[in-house]
C-alpha positions, 0 to 999 in steps of 0.5 A: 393656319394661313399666319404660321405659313407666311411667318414661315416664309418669310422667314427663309433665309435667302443668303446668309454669311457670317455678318451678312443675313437676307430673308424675305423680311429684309425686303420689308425692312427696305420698303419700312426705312425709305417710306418712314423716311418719306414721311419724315422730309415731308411731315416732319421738321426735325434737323437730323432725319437720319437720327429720326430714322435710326430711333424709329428704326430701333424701336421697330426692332424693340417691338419685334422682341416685345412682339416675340415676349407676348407671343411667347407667354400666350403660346401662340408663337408664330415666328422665331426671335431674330438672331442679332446678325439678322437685327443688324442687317435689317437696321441696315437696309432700312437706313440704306434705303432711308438714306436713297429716300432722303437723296432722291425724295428731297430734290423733288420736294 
């Protein structure tokens, strides 16, 4: 199953410390917080984009867990439930990267 190759990979740990966790997911989670974050500056008119980040950030990590829940219950389990060092670090390198978007993008709007 081509689904369970890909999960797998991406799975991999590339570097991993006792708060610190990097896997091929991580990169996902970079390109997800600066793009939402573009589409906040530019569509949105919120006061406090960070905090929009930060809740549409969170709830992504939400739905990973759901995502896990369902597929756990129709045995089709493709990937792992995250460890929490590895949540964390993906909420951190989306806001990282939201907040590079956030300095860059806006001067060019």
């Amino acid at each position: 199953m081509v689904r369970k190759e890909i999960a797998d990979f991406m799975n991999a740990v590339i570097y991993e410390k006792k708060w610190f966790f990097l896997n091929y997911w991580s990169f996902a989670h970079l390109l997800a917080g600066f793009f939402t974050m573009f589409i906040l500056i530019k569509y949105f008119k919120i006061k406090s984009k960070i905090s929009g980040l930060l809740i549409l950030l969170g709830l992504l990590s939400v739905f990973e867990v759901f995502e896990y829940v369902v597929a756990l219950k129709s045995n089709e389990l493709l990937f792992r439930l995250d460890p929490l060092k590895d949540t964390i670090s993906d909420l951190v390198y989306g806001m990282a990267s939201g907040i590079v978007c956030a300095f860059t993008v806006k001067k060019e709007l």
